[in-house]
N, C-alpha and C positions, 0 to 999 in steps of 0.2 A: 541553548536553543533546542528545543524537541523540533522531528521530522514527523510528519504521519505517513504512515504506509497504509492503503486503500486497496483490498481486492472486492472488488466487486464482482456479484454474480445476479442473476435472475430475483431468487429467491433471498440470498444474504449477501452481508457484505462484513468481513472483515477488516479489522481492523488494527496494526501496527502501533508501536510509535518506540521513538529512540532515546537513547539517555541522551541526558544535557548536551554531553559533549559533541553529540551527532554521531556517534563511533557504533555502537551497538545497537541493534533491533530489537525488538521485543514483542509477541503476540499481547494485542491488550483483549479485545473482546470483537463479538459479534452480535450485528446488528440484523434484524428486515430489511432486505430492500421495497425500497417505496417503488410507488406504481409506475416514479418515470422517474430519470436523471434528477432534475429537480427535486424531487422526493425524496430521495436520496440523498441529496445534497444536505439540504432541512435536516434529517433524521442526524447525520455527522453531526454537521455543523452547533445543533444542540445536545449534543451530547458531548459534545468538546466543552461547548458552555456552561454548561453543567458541571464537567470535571475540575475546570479554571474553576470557578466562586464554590469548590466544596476543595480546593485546595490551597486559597487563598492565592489566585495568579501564580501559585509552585508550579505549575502545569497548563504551561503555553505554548501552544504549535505556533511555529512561525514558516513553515513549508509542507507542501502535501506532496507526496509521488503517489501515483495510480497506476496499480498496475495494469498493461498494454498487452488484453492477448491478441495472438494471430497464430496462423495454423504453423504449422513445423516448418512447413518452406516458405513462412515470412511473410504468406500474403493475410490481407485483412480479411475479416469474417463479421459477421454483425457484433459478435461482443466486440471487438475491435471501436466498430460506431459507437457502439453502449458505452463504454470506458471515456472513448472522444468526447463522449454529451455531461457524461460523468465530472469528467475535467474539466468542461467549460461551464454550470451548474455551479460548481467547487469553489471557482476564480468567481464569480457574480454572487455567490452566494455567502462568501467567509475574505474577499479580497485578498488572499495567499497567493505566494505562487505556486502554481501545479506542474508537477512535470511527469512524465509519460514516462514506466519504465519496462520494457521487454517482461511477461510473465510467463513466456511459455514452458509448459512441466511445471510450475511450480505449487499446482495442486497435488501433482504426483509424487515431487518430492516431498510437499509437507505431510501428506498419506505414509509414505516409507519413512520419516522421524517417528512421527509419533505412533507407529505400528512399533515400534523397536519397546516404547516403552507400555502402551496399553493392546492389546492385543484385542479386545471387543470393538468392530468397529464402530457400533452407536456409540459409544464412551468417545472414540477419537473422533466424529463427526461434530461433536459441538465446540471442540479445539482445530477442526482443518483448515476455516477458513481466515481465523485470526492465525493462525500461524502462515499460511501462505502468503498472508501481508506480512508479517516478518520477515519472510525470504523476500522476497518482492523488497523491502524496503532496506535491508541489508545489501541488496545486489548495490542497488540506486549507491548506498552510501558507501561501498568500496570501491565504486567507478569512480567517486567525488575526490576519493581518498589517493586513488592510484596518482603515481609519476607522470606526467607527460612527458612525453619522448622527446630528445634537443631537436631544435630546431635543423631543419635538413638544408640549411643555407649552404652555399658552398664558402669558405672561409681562406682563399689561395690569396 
């Protein structure tokens, strides 16, 4: 089962996806964003399409995360809405499920990786925002991955 990891922004949208086993992320590319949610939805959703029938169904999403910004101290912001419409667009428009993941900083971290390896930022600008769906979709899948803590029943 592949996951997609979704950063969406104004102008583009990045785009994630995980190995089969769900365990690892991977920057795949970058797309336009369209002129509304919806739009964006469409642009994905065929281009998924697209990759499924040029891979013989090797390459099938069965979950989306998108990632959720908000400002440093948690409150929402219009990308916040953006992302929300993004998410529900996602679900009407490809029937997955979508889940909402925390993306704050994680343009800044994906800037500080790939600064380490290309040092011209126009070169790392057309790798920043599929890789911050990576981080973005990595996060999602090591929350999936972690322990839950035993239950806190008292047991006397």
């Amino acid at each position: 089962m592949r996951i997609l990891g979704v950063d969406a922004g104004r102008r583009r949208i990045g785009l994630a996806v995980s190995d089969v086993s769900g365990t690892l992320a991977r920057p795949w590319l970058t797309l336009d964003a369209g002129p509304t949610p919806a739009a964006s939805a469409d642009r994905i959703a065929v281009r998924l399409d697209s990759e499924r029938r040029a891979t013989l169904d090797d390459f099938v999403v069965e979950v989306v995360v998108v990632g959720l910004p908000r400002r440093l101290n948690g409150d929402a912001n219009q990308a916040t809405a953006d992302a929300q419409a993004l998410a529900a667009a996602l679900v009407d428009r490809m029937g997955l499920p979508v889940h909402l993941q925390d993306e704050r900083l994680t343009s800044h971290e994906a800037d500080a990786l790939l600064a380490r390896r290309e040092p011209d930022w126009r070169a790392r600008k057309k790798q920043l925002d599929a890789t911050a769906a990576a981080l973005i979709l990595q996060d999602w899948l090591d929350g999936q991955a972690a322990p839950r803590p035993p239950s806190q029943e008292n047991h006397e």
